[in-house]
C-alpha positions as CSV (number, residue, x, y, z in Angstrom):
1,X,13.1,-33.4,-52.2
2,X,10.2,-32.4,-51.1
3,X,9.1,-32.7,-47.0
4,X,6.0,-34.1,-45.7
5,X,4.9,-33.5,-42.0
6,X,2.7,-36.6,-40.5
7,X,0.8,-34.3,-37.3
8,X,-0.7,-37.0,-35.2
9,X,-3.7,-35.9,-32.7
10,X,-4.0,-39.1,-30.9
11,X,-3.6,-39.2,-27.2
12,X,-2.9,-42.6,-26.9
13,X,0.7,-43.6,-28.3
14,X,-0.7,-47.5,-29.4
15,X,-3.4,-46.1,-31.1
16,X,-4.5,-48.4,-34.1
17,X,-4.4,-43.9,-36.1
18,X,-0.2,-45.5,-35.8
19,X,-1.2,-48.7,-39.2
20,X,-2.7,-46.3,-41.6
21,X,0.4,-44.1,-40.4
22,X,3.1,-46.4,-41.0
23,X,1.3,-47.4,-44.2
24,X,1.3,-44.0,-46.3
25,X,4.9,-43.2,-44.6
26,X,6.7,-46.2,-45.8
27,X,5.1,-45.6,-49.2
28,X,6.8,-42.0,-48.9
29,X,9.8,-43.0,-48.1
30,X,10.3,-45.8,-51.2
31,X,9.8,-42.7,-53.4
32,X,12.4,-40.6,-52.0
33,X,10.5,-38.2,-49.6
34,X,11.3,-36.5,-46.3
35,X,8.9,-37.5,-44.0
36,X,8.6,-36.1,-39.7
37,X,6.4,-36.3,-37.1
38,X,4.4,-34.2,-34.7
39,X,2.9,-36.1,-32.4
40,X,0.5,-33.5,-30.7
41,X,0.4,-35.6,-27.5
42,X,4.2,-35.4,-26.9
43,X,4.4,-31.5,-26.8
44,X,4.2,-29.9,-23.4
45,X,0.9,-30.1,-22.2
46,X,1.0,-26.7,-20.5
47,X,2.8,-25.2,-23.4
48,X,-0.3,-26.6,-25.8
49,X,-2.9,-25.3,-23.4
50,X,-1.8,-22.0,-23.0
51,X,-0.4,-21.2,-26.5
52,X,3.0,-20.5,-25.0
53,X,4.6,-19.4,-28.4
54,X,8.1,-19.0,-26.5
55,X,8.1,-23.0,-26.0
56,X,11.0,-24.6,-27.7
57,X,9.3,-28.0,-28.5
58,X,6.0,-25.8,-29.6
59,X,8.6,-23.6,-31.7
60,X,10.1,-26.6,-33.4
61,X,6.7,-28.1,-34.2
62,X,5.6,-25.1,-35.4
63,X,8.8,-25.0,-37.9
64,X,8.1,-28.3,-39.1
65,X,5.2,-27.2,-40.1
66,X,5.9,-24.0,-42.3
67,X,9.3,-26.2,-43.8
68,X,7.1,-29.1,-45.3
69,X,5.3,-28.9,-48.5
70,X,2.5,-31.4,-47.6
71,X,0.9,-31.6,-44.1
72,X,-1.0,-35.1,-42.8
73,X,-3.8,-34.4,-40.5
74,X,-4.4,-38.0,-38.6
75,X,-6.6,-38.4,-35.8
76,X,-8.9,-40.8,-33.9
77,X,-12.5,-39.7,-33.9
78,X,-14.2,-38.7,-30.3
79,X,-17.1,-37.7,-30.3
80,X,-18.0,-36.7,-34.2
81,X,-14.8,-35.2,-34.5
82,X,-10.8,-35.2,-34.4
83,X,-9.4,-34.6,-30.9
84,X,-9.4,-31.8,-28.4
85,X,-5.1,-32.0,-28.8
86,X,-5.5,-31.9,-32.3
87,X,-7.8,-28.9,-32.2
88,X,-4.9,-26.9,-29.4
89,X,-2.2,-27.1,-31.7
90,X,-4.3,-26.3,-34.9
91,X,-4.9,-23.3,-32.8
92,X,-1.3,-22.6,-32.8
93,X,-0.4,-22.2,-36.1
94,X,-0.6,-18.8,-38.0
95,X,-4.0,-18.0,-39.7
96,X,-2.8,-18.9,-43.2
97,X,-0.2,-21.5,-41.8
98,X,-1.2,-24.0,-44.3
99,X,-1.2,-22.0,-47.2
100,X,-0.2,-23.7,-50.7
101,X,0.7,-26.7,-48.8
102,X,-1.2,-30.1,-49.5
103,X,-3.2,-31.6,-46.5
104,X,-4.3,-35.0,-46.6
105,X,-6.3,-36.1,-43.5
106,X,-6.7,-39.5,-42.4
107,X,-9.1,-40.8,-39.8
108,X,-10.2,-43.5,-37.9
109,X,-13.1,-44.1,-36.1
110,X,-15.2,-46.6,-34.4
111,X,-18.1,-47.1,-36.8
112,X,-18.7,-45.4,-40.3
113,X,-21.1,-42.9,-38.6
114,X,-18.5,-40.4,-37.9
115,X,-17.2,-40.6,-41.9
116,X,-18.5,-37.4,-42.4
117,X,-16.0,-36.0,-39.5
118,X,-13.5,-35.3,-42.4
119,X,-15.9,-32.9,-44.2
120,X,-18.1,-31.2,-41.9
121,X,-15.4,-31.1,-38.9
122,X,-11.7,-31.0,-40.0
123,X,-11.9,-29.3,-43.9
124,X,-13.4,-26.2,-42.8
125,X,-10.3,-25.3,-40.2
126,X,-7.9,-26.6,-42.9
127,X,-9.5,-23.7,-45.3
128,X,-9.3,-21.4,-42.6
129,X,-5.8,-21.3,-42.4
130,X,-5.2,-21.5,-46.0
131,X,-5.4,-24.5,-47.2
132,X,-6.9,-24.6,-51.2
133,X,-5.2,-28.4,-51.8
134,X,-7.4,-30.6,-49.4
135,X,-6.7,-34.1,-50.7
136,X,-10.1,-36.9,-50.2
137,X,-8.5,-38.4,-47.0
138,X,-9.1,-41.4,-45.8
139,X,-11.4,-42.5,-43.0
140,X,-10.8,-46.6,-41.4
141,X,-13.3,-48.2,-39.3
142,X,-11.0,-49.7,-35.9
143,X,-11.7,-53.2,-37.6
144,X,-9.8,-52.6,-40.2
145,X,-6.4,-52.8,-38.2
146,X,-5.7,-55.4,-36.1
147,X,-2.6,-55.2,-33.5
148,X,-0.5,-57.8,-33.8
149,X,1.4,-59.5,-31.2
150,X,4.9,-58.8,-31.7
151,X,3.9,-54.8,-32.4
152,X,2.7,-53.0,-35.7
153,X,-0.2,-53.3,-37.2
154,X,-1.9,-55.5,-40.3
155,X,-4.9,-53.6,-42.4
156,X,-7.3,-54.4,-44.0
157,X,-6.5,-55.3,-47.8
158,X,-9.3,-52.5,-49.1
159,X,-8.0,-50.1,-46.3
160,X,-4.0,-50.7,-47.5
161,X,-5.4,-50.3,-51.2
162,X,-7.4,-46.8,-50.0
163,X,-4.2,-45.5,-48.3
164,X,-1.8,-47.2,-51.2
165,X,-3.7,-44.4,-53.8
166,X,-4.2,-41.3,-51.2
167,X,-0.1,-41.2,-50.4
168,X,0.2,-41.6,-54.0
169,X,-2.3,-39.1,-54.9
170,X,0.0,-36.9,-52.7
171,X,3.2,-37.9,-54.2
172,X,1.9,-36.8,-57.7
173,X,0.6,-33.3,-56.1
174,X,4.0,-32.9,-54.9
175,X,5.7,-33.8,-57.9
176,X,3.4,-31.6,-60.2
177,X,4.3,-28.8,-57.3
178,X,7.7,-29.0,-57.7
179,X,7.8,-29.4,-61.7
180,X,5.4,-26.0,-61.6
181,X,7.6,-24.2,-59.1
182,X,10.8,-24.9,-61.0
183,X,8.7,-24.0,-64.4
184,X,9.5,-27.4,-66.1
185,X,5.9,-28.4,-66.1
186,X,5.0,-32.4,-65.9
187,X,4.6,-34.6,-69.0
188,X,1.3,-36.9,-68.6
């Protein structure tokens, strides 16, 4: 079965980045797939900053990411962009570290003015280190996902329904991968 690797640049661990998270995972994981985590904030600080490649928990990230066949980019937006620990472990991976695997990034931001943070600030790096399958992506508004008080999170019904079609737009990449790399081919 195919392996999907969630890498989460947010800095703060009850970030509201965690609902459209849980939402595309659980969807994954109905349908069979092997979903982990990276969560960018939990590796070694010192290790992220200065691109210590000999770091176990920056070598076992790093792993993760080659072994899956479809890579989630999530991320808060600060400042017209995904974050600064985003951007140092991005910097870690080899130049074509991403190659023939899916990415789909998903974003969340403060108002709709930093929509265009997926295009003009995140794709670009994805295509520099190989990406060619740069799913749409999904960008929420903080609005759209309240806390609730026992823990988790509740969406938006229009931002479940966005998320509900991107991780199955994924799942039907991955499928069509894996038909095509055992030369069956996929019947429409």
């Amino acid at each position: 079965m195919s392996q999907i690797v969630i890498i989460s640049g947010s800095p703060t661990p009850g970030s509201r980045l965690n609902g459209l998270i849980q939402q595309v995972e659980s969807n994954w994981k109905e349908k069979g797939f092997e979903v982990g985590h990276i969560r960018v904030a939990e590796l070694p600080a010192e290790a992220l900053l200065h691109a210590n490649f000999k770091d176990e928990a920056i070598l076992a990230a790093l792993a993760q990411v080659e072994a899956a066949d479809a890579v989630v980019i999530a991320s808060p937006v600060y400042k017209a962009s995904y974050t600064g620990i985003l951007k140092a472990f991005l910097d870690l991976l080899p130049q074509t570290g991403l190659k023939g695997k899916i990415t789909l990034p998903l974003f969340i931001g403060g108002t709709i003015a930093h929509l265009l943070s997926l295009d003009y600030a995140l794709k670009p790096v994805l295509s520099v280190l190989g990406s060619r399958n740069i799913l749409g992506g999904v960008f929420a508004i903080d609005q759209w996902v309240q806390r609730l008080e026992g823990g988790g999170f509740e969406l938006s019904q229009e931002l479940a329904e966005r998320l509900d079609r991107a991780s199955e737009e994924l799942a039907e990449e991955l499928v069509w991968l894996g038909a095509r790399a055992k030369g069956t081919g996929v019947n429409a």
